[in-house]
Residue, then its C-alpha position, 0 to 999 in steps of 0.5 A: x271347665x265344668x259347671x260343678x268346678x265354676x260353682x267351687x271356684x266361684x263360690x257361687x249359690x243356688x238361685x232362687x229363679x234357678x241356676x247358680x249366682x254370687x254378688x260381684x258387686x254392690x255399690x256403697x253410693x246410693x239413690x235416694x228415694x226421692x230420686x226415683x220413680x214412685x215404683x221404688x220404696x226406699x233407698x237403694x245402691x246405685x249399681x249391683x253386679x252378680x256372676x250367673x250360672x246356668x245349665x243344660x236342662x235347667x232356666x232362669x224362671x221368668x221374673x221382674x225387676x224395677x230395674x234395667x239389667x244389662x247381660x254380660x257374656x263370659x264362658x261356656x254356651x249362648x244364652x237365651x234371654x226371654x222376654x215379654x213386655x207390657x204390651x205382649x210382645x216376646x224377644x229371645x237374644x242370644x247373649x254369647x260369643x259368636x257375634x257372626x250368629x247373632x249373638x251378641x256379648x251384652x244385652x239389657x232387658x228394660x225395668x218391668x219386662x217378664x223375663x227368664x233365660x236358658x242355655x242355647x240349643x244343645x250347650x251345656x251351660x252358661x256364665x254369665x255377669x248381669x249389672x242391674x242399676x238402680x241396684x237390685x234389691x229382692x222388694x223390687x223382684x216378682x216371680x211369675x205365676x204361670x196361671x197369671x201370666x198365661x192369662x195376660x198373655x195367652x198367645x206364650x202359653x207354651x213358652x211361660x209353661x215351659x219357664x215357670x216352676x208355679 
């Protein structure tokens, strides 16, 4: 199967991080803002859900949510899911299906982590699902700016250029 067929039959959209996604899921119940942690401002669903589509030569632009995410491995190539905490420090997991490897089928970035990902060595593309609760919503997603994040973490300087597009 190709990337250009996925993206048909799935009905998936460009992303603005890169890449390809379409919503699977939106929960209809929701969280009031008074349950959540002050970070948050409003309301928002319990859960949402989205496929994600990634190619050879493309990545997911390091960003942030206010939220857990949890990856979900579905079809294609290992995916590397980057990231840099608060305190600096980098993890890359192998989200994929050779579990003998390394790889591993899911895996949850926690809320305000840096992260970005890519396809896995010489593979030509990823599917990927990723299930965000309290659901996603674009008020809680930042984008990096590699001039800034470079300053907060020098040490990733070659890693945060390669995963940045500003």
């Amino acid at each position: 199967m190709t990337v250009d067929t996925l993206v048909k039959e799935l009905n998936l959209l460009p992303h603005p991080e890169g890449g390809y996604y379409k919503e699977t899921y939106r929960s209809e119940g929701k969280i009031t803002n008074a349950c959540l942690s002050p970070d948050f401002s409003g309301d928002r669903n319990m859960a949402t859900a989205i496929y994600f589509l990634i190619e050879k030569g493309n990545f997911s632009a390091l960003h942030k949510i206010k939220s857990d995410e949890t990856w979900h491995f579905y079809y294609g190539n290992a995916l590397e899911v980057i990231e840099i905490n608060e305190q600096g420090n980098l993890t890359i997991t192998k989200i994929g299906s050779n579990i003998l490897n390394g790889e591993t089928f899911q895996y949850t970035v926690k809320a305000n982590t840096w992260f970005g990902s890519r396809v896995s060595g010489n593979g030509n593309f990823s599917l990927v699902g990723c299930t965000v609760y309290p659901g996603f919503d674009f008020n809680d997603f930042e984008l990096a700016n590699r001039k800034g994040l470079i300053q907060l973490f020098p040490q990733h300087q070659s890693l945060i250029s390669e995963l940045t597009r500003l």
